[in-house]
VEXLUM-716641 format. One record per residue (C-alpha): residue number from 1; residue in one letter; y negated, z, x negated. Coordinates in steps of 0.05 Angstrom, whole numbers. Layout:
BEGIN
PT  resi  resn   north      up    east
PT   NUM     a       Y       Z       X
...
END
This chain:
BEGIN
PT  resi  resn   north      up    east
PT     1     x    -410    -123    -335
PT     2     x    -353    -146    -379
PT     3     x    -295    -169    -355
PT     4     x    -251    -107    -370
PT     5     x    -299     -61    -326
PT     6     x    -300    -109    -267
PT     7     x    -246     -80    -230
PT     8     x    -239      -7    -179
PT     9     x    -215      34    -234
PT    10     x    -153      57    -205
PT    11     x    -109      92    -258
PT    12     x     -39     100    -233
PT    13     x      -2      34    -193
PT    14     x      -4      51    -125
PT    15     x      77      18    -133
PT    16     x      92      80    -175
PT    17     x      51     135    -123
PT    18     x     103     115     -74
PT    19     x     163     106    -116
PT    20     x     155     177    -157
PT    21     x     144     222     -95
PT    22     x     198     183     -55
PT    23     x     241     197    -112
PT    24     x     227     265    -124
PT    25     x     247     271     -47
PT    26     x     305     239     -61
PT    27     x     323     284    -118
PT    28     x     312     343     -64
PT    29     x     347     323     -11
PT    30     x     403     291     -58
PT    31     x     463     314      -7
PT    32     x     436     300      57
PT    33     x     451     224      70
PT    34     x     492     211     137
PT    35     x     499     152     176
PT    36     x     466     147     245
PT    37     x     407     128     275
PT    38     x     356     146     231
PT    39     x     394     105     179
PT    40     x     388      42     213
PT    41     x     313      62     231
PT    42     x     298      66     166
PT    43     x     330       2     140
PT    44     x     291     -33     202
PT    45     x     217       8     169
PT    46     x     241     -11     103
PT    47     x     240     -89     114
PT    48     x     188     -90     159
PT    49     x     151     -57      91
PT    50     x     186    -106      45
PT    51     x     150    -173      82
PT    52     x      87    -139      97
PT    53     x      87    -134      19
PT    54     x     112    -206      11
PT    55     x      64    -235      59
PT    56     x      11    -194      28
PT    57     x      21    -227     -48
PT    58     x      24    -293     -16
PT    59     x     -48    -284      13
PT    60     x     -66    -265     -46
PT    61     x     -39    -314     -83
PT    62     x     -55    -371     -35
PT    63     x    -129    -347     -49
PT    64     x    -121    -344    -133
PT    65     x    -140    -271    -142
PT    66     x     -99    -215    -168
PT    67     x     -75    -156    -119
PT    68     x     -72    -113    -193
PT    69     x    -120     -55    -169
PT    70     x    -140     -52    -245
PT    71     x    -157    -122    -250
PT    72     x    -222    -162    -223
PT    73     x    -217    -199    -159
PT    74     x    -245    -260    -145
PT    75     x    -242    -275     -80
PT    76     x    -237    -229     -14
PT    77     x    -186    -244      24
PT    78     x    -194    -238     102
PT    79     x    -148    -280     132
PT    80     x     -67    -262     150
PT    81     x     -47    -194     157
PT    82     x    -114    -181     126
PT    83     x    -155    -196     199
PT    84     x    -116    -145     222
PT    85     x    -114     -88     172
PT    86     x    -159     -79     104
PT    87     x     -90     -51      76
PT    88     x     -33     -87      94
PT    89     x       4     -79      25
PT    90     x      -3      -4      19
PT    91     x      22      -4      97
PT    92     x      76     -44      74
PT    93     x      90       4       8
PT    94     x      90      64      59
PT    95     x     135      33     107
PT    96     x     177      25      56
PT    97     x     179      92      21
PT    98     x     190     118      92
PT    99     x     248      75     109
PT   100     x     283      89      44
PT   101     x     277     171      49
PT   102     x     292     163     140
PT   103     x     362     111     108
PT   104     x     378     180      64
PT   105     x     367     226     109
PT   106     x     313     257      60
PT   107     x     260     300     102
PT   108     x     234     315      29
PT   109     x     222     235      26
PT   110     x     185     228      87
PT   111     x     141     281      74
PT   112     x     121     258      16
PT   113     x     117     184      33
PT   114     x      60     217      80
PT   115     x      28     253      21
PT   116     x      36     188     -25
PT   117     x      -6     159      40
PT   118     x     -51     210      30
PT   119     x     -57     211     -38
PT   120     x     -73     123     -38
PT   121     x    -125     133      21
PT   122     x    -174     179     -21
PT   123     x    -162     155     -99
PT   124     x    -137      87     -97
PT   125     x    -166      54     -27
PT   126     x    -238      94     -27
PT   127     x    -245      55    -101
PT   128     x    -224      -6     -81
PT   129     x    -277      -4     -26
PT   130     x    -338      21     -72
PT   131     x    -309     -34    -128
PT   132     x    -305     -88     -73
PT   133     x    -370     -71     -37
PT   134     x    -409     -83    -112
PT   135     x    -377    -145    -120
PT   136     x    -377    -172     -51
PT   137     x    -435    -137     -24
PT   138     x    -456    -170      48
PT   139     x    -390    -206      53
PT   140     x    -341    -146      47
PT   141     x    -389    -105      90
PT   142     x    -384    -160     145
PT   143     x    -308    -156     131
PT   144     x    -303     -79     135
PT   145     x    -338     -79     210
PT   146     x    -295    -135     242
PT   147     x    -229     -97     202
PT   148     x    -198     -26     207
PT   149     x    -182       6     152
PT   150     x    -111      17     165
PT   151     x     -97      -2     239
END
């Protein structure tokens, strides 16, 4: 297997299934932002999403692979936020598409902050687990019985 086929296959950034339905909610709901509550909820789900993300990279970096979907990995990495959850950067991506459309009042957004959810579950995590079970085999299996999926 060459180098360039060593990875999940994933085609689209999960980064960009977030940001273009949270945007397109935006664009819907383009008039509704008002200050309250569910502002400052969001801003709260928003960081909380921004250092699950930065914690994330560090893991991964700490452990020299790349968290690139669409590049090889070459190490698992299973300590962290990663004994916890087999996702904690999409969790963190989601939390954050969330808290951006609850901080502009966009019900648009947070629908489809759930669909972009949705959407990484069955094309971008179900690959990563077939692409990581080939290349980790016994190890990753091990890993996906102590470890939830998502929480």
């Amino acid at each position: 297997m060459t180098t360039s086929e060593d990875n999940p296959g994933v085609r689209v950034p999960p980064p960009l299934i977030f940001a273009g339905l949270l945007a397109l909610g935006l664009v819907i709901d383009r008039d509704a932002f008002r200050a309250g509550p569910a502002q400052l909820a969001g801003v709260a789900l928003g960081v909380a999403g921004l250092a699950l993300i930065a914690i994330s990279l560090g893991l991964f970096a700490g452990s020299k692979t790349r968290p690139e979907p669409w590049q090889p990995a070459s190490s698992l990495v299973d300590r962290g936020l990663y004994r916890f959850t087999r996702n904690p950067m999409y969790l963190g991506m989601a939390l954050l598409s969330l808290g951006v459309a609850l901080a502009s009042s966009s019900l648009a957004g947070v629908l489809l902050a759930l669909a972009a959810l949705a959407i990484i579950d069955r094309t971008v995590v179900t690959r990563e687990e077939a692409y990581l079970t080939r290349r980790f085999g016994a190890e990753y299996s091990a890993y996906t019985r102590r470890v939830r999926r998502w929480l």
